[in-house]
PLY file of the C-alpha trace (Angstrom):
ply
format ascii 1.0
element vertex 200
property float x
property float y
property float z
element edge 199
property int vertex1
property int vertex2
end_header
6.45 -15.90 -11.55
7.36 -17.27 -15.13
5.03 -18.16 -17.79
5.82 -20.37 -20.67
5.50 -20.67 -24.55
6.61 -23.13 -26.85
5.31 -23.38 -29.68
7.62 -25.65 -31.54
7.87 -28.39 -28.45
3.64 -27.96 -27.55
2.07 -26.07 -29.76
0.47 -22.54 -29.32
-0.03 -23.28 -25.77
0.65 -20.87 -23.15
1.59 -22.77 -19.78
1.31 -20.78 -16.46
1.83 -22.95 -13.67
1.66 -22.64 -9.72
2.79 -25.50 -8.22
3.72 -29.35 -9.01
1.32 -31.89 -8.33
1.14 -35.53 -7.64
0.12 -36.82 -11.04
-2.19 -39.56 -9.66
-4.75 -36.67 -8.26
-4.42 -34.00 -10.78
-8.01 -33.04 -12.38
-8.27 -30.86 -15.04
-11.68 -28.05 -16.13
-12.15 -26.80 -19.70
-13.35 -23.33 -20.10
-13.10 -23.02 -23.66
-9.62 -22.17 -24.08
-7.97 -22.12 -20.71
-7.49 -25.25 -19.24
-7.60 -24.94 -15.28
-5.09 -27.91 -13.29
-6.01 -28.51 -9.82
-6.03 -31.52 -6.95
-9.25 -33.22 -7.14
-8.56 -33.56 -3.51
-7.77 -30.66 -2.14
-9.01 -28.54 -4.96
-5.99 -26.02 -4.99
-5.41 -24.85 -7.89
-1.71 -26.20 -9.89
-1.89 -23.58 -12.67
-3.57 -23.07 -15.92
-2.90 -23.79 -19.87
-4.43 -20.96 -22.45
-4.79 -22.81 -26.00
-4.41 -20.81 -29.09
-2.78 -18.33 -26.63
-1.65 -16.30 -29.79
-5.07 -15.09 -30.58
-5.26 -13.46 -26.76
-1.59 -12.56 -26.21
1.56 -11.57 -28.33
4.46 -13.30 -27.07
7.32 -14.68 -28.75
8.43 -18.65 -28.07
10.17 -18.88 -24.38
9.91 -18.04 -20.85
8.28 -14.86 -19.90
8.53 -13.56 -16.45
4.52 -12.11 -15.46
4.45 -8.85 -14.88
1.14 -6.63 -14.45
0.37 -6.01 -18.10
0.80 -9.42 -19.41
-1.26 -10.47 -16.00
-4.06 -7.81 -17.67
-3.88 -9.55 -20.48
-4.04 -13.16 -19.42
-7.23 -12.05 -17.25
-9.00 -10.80 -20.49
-8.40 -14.23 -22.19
-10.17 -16.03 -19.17
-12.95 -13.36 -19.11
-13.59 -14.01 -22.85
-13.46 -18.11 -21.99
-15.94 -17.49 -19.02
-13.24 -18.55 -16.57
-14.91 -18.12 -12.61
-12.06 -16.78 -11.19
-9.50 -14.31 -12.10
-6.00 -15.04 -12.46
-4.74 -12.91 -8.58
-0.96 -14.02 -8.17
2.33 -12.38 -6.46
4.05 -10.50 -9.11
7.01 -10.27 -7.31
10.28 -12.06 -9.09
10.77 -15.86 -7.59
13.96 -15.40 -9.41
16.82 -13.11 -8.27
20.12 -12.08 -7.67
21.90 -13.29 -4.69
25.04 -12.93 -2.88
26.96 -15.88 -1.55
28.16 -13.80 2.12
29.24 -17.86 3.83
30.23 -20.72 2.38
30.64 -23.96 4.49
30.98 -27.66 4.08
28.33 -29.70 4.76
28.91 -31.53 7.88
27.23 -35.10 6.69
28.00 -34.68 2.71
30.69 -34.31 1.02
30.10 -33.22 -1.80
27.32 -30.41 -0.20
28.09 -26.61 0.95
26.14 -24.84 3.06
25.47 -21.52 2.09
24.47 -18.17 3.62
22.85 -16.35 0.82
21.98 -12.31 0.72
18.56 -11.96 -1.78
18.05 -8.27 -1.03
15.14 -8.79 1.86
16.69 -11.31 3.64
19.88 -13.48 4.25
18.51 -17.04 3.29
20.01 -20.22 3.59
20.64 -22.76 0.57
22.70 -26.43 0.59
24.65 -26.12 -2.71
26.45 -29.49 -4.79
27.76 -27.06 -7.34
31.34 -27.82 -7.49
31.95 -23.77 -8.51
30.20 -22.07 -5.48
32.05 -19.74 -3.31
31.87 -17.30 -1.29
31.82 -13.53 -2.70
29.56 -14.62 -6.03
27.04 -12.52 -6.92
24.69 -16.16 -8.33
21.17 -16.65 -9.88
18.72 -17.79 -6.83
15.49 -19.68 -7.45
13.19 -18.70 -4.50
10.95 -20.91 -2.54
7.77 -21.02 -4.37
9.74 -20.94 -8.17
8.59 -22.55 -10.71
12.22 -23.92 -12.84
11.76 -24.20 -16.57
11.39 -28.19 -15.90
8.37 -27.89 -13.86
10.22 -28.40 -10.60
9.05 -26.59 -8.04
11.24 -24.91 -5.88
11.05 -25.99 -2.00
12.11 -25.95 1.83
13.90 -28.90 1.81
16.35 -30.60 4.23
19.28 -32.10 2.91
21.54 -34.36 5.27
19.97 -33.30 8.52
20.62 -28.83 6.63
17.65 -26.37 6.09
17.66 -25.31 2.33
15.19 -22.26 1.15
15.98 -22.12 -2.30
18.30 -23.22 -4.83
21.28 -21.69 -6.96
20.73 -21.98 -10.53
23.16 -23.38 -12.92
22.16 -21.94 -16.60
20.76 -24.79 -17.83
18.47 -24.99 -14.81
17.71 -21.70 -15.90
17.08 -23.04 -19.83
19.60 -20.45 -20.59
20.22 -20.80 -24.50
23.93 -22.34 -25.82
24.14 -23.22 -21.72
27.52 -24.71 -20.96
26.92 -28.80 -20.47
29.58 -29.23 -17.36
28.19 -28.86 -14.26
28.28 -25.55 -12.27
26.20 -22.88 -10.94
25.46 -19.79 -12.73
28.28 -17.10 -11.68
26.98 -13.48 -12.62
29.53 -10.64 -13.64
29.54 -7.73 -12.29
28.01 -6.42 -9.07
24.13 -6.61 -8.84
21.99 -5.89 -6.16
21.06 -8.51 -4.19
17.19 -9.16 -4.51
17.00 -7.46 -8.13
15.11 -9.68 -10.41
17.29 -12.12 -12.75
16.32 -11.06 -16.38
16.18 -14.28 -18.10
0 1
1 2
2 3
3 4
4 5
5 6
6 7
7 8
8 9
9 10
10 11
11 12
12 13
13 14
14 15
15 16
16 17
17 18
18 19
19 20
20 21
21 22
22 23
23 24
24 25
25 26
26 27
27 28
28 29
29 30
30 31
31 32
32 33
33 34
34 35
35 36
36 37
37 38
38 39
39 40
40 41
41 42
42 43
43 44
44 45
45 46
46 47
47 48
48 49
49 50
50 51
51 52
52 53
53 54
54 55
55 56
56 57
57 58
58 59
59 60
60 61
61 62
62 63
63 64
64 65
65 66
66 67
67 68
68 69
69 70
70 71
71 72
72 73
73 74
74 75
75 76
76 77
77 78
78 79
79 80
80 81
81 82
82 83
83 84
84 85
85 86
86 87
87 88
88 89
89 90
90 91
91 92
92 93
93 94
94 95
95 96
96 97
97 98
98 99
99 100
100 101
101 102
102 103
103 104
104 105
105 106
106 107
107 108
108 109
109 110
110 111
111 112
112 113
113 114
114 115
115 116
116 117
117 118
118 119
119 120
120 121
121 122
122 123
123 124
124 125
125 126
126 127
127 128
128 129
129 130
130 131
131 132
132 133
133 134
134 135
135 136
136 137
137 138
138 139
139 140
140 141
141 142
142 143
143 144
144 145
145 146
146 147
147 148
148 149
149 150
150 151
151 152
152 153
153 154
154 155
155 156
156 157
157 158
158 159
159 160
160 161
161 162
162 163
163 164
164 165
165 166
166 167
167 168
168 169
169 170
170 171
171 172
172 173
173 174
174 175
175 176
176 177
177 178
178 179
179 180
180 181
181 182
182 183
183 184
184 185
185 186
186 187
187 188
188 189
189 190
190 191
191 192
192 193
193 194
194 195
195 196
196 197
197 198
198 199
């Protein structure tokens, strides 16, 4: 899961968010500081902002994947604002290595491949418009459930009639700094393990 920090583009706002939400029935609850986001109709929660997050946390500007200690952290901050509930999310990395095994063309789009991708656990499947994919790349894959720098969330999707769980990331979907502008996914050197954590 990443966090976020930006203090230049927001402010000294930290930004930890779960999921998107239809604008029209997001709802928001001050506790001090920490700003919860939820659907006033279902209630779930979207994700949280922590104002003046500097004063609770030291973190430079950027994206910050959440690991345990920065999770301890966090959880003191909304103790301290009198927050109800703790902050209890899956550490693991929505953002990993993957190995293109298959690559196939899309039978309804041209300009779609159909990939069989290996992220460690599992062999997943992912429709790809990059115009670089191939088979054999060892590629940056956003899992279900990611949250992308934009605020996209990452989801099962079907694309011309294809299952897609998951997405490979170019690096400016990835908010990569000096990112190249042309299009293309995100081919990593070397030979990575497929499933280890992308280190942004």
């Amino acid at each position: 899961m990443e966090i976020f920090l930006n203090k230049k583009g927001i402010g000294d706002v930290l930004v930890i968010p779960f999921k998107q939400g239809d604008r029209y029935q997001v709802a928001y609850q001050r506790y001090g500081d920490v700003t919860e986001i939820y659907n006033q109709e279902t209630k779930q929660v979207l994700g949280y902002n922590l104002f003046n997050a500097s004063t609770y946390i030291d973190l430079e500007d950027g994206q910050h994947s959440l690991n345990q200690s920065l999770l301890d952290e966090i959880n003191k901050a909304f103790a301290n604002n009198n927050v109800p509930n703790p902050l209890d999310v899956d550490l693991s990395s929505k953002f990993v290595v993957g190995f293109v095994k298959e690559k196939q063309k899309h039978e309804n789009a041209d300009k779609l491949n159909v990939c069989q991708v290996d992220i460690g656990e599992e062999v997943v499947q992912i429709v790809c418009g990059a115009p670089n994919v191939e088979a054999g790349q060892h590629v940056v894959v956003a899992k279900v459930g990611a949250i992308m720098p934009s605020g996209m969330e990452i989801k099962e999707a079907n694309l011309r009639g294809v299952d897609s769980f998951g997405m490979i990331c170019s690096q400016q979907e990835l908010g990569l700094p000096n990112a190249p502008k042309e299009k293309g996914i995100y081919v990593l050197e070397g030979n990575e393990e497929p499933g280890t954590a992308f280190q942004f």
